[in-house]
C-alpha positions in Angstrom: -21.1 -3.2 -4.0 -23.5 -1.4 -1.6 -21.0 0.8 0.6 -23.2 0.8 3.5 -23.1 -3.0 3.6 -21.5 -4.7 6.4 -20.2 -7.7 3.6 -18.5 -4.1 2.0 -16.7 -3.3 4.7 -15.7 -7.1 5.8 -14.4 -7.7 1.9 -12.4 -4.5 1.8 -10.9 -5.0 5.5 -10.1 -8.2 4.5 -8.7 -7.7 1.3 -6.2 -4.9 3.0 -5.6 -7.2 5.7 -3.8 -9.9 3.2 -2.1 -7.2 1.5 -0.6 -6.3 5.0 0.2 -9.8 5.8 1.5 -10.6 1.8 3.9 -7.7 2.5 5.2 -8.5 5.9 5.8 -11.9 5.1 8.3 -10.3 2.0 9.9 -7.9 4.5 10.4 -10.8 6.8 11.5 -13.0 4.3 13.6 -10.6 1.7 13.6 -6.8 3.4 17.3 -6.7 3.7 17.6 -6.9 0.0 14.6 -4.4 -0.2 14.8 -2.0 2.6 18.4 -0.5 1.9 19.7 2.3 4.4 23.1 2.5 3.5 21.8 3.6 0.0 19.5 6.8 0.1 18.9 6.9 -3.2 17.4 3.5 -3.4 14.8 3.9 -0.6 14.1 7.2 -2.0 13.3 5.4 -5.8 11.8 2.6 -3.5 9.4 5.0 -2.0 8.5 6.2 -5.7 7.9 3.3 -7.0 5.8 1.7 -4.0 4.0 5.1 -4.2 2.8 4.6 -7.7 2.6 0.7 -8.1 0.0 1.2 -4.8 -1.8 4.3 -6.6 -2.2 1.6 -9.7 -3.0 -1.4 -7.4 -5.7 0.1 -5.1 -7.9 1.5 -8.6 -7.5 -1.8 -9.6 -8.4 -3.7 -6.5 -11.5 -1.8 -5.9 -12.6 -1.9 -9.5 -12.1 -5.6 -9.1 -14.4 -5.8 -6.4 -17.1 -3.5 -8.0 -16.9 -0.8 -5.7 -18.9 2.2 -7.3 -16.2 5.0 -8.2 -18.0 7.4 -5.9 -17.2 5.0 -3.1 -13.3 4.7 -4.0 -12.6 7.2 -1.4 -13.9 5.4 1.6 -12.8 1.7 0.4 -9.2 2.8 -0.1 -9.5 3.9 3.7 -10.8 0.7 4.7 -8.5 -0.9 2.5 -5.5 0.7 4.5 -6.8 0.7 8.0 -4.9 -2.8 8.4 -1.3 -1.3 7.6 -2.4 2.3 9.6 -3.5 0.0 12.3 -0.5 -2.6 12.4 2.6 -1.3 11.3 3.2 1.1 14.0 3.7 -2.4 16.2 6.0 -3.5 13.6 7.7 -0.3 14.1 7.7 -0.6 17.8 9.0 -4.1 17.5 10.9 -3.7 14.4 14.2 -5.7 15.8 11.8 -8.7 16.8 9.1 -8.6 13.7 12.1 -7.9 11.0 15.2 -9.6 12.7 16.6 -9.9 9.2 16.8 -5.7 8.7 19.0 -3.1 10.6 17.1 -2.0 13.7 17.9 1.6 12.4 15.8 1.0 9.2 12.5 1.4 11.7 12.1 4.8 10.2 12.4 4.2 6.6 10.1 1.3 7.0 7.5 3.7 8.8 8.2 6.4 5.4 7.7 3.8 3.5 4.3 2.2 4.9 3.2 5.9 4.9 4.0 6.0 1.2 2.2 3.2 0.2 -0.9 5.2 2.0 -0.4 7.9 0.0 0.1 5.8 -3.1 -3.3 4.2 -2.0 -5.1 7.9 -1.6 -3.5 9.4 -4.7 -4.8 6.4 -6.7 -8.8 6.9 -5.8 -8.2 10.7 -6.1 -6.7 10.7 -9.6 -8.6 10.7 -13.1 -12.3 10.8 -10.8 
């Protein structure tokens, strides 16, 4: 796939956009059961986890989409401009976007979108 193409950018946006939809709709549906708290330990595995499963996810999404290896860099910023660009209103507005999660979870949901970020970077980065 030609990185300078505007069908590129339009498939990866896209592509990151459902992801961020797919996941809020879980949050919104199932994030008290997910998101938990009162239980460090299990936000803190939560956050490993998410961290590795997106680092996994991303190589294989882009690899799916034939995006040359040299461009996996800039498609897995593409891919994550959606969450980058959304989820700080979902933090902002966590009581009326998650009314099903403790308003005080705002934070670990932010650590935990910033995670899956990461997860996305590390993934390109690793085994180049």
């Amino acid at each position: 796939m030609n990185m300078n193409s505007y069908s590129y950018i339009r498939t990866v946006v896209i592509v990151g956009l459902l992801l961020w939809i797919a996941g809020t709709v879980v949050i919104r549906l199932e994030g008290q059961h997910i998101l938990r708290t009162d239980k460090p330990h299990v936000i803190l595995l939560l956050y490993l986890v998410s961290f590795v499963v997106m680092g996994l996810l991303v190589r294989r999404i882009l690899h799916g989409l034939g995006v040359e290896k040299a461009s996996w860099p800039a498609a897995a910023t593409l891919l994550m401009l959606p969450t980058l660009i959304l989820d700080p209103f979902s933090c902002l507005f966590f009581g009326a976007v998650f009314p099903n999660l403790d308003p005080g979870a705002a934070g670990a949901f932010g650590g935990w979108m910033l995670i899956f970020c990461g997860g996305a970077v590390a993934g390109v980065w690793v085994k180049r």
